[in-house]
VOSE-111524 format. One line per 3 residues: number of its first residue (from 1); for each residue x, z, y of C-alpha. Coordinates in nm, 4 decimals, always signed. Layout:
REM residues N
NUM) X:Z:Y ~ ...
***
This chain:
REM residues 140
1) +15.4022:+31.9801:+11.5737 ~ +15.2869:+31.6432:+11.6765 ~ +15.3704:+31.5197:+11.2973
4) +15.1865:+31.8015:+11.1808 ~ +14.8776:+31.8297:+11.3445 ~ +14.7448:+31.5608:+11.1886
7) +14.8277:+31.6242:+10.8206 ~ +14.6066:+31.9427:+10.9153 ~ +14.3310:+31.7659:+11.0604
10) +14.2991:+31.6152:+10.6573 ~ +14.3466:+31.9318:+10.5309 ~ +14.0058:+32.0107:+10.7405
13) +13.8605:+31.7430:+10.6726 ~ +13.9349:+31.8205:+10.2644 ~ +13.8551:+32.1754:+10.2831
16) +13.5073:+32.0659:+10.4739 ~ +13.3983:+31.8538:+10.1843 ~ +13.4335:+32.1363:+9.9482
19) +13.4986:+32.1382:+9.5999 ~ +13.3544:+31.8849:+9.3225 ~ +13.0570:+32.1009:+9.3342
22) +13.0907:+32.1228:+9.7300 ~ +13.1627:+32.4438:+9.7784 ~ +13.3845:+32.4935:+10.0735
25) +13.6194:+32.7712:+10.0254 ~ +13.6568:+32.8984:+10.3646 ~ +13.9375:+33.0845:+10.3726
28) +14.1464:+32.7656:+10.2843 ~ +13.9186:+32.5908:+10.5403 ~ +14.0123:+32.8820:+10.8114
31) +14.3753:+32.8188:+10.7389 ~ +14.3946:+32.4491:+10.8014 ~ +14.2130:+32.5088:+11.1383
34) +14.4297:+32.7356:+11.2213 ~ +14.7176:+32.5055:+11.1558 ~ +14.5942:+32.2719:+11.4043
37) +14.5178:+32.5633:+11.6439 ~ +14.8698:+32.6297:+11.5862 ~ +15.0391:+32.2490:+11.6332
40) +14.8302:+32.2582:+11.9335 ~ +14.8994:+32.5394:+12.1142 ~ +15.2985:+32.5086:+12.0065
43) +15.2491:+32.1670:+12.1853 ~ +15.1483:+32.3577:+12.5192 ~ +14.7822:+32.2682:+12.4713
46) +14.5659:+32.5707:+12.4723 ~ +14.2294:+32.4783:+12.5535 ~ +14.2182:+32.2320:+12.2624
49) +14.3772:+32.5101:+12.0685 ~ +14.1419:+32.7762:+12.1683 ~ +13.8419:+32.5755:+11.9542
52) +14.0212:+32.5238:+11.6605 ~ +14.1489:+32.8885:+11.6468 ~ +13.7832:+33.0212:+11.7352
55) +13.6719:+32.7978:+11.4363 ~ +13.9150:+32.9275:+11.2099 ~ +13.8230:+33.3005:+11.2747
58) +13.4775:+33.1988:+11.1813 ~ +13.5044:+33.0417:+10.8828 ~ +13.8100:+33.3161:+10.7851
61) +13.5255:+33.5908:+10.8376 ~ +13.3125:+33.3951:+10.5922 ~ +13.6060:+33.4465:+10.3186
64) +13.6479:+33.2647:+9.9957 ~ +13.4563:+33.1037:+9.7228 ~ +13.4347:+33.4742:+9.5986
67) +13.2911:+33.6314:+9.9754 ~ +13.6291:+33.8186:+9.9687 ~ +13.7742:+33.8159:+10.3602
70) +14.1648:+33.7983:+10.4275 ~ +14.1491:+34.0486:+10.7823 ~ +14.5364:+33.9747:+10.7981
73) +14.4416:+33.5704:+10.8256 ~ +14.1300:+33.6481:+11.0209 ~ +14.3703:+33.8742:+11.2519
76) +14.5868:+33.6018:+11.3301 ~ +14.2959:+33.3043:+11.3839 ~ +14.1569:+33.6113:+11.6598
79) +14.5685:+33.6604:+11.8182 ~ +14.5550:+33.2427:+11.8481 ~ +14.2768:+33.2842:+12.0671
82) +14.4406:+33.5412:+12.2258 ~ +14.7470:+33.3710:+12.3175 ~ +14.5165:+33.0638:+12.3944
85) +14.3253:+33.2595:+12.6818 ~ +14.6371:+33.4708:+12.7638 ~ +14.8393:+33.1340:+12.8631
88) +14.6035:+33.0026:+13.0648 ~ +14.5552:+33.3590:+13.3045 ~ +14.2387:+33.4487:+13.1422
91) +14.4131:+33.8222:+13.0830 ~ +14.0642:+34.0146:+13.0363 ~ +13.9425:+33.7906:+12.7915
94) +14.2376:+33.7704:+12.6250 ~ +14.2627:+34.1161:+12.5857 ~ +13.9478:+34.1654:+12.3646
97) +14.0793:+33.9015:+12.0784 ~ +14.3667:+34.0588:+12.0782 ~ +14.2247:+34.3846:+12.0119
100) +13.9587:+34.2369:+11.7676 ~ +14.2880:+34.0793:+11.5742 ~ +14.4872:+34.4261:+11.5841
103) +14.1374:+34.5405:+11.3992 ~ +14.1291:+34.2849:+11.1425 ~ +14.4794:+34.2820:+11.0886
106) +14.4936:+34.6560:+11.0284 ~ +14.2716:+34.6420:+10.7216 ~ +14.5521:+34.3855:+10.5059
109) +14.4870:+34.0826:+10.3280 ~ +14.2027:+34.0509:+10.0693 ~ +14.4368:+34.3009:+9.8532
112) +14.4572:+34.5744:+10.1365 ~ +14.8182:+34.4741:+10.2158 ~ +14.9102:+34.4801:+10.5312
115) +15.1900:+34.2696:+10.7146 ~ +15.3492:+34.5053:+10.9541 ~ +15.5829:+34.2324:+11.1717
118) +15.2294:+34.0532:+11.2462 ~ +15.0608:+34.3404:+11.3635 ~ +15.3732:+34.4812:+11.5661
121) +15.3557:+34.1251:+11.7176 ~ +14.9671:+34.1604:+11.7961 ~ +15.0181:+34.4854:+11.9422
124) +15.3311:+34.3412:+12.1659 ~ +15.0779:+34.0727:+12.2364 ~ +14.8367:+34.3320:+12.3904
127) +15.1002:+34.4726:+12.5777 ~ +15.2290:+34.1812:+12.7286 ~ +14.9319:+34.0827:+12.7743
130) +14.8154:+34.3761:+12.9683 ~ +15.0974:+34.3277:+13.2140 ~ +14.9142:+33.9962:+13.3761
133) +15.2096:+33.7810:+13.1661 ~ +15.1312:+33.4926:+12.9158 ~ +15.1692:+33.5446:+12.5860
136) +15.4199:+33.3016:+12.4199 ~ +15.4258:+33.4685:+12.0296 ~ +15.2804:+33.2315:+11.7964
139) +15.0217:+33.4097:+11.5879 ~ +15.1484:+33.5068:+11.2217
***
């Protein structure tokens, strides 16, 4: 994760320019700070984490060059910050993220499809989560 984050941090840095026109597609944006959020938190640091996830779910609820939103990619940006708050004992606040994510990842990708294992893992999340325990499933 260490090799990875910052190969990410360009992708950011790439998507942030936008295109030759500069439009920033921010779904692809959304994705690439999620991948950081990702090396981060896999590294055992969630409070850096927690930023780059909270970014990602707010450029992933912008959606693409076309205003079309991915829920399922949103879902898991909102489950990072989840597991982000859920690691560090912050249960209660956890809890709503994880609920917002179970929302967002209920209504599918931009084509309605809907990735079952994630949500089964964002509900397990919730549970887990309810129970006072950390949540150690990466978001999908």
């Amino acid at each position: 994760y260490a090799a990875a984050q910052p190969w990410y941090e360009r992708a950011v840095a790439a998507a942030e320019r936008g295109d030759v026109h500069g439009r920033i597609n921010h779904a692809i944006l959304g994705k690439s700070l999620q991948g950081v959020g990702v090396c981060l938190s896999s590294m055992g640091d969630y409070a850096a984490a927690r930023s780059w996830y909270e970014r990602a779910a707010a450029a992933a609820e912008r959606g693409d060059v076309h205003g079309r939103i991915d829920h399922a990619s949103l879902g898991s940006s909102l489950h990072g910050v989840g597991v982000c708050l859920s690691s560090v004992g912050d249960h209660v606040a956890a809890r709503t993220w994880y609920e917002r994510a179970l929302a967002a990842k209920e209504r599918g990708d931009v084509h309605g499809r809907i990735d079952h294992a994630s949500l089964a893992n964002t509900r397990r999340a919730l549970e887990v989560n309810a129970l006072g325990l950390p949540v150690s499933i990466r978001p999908r």
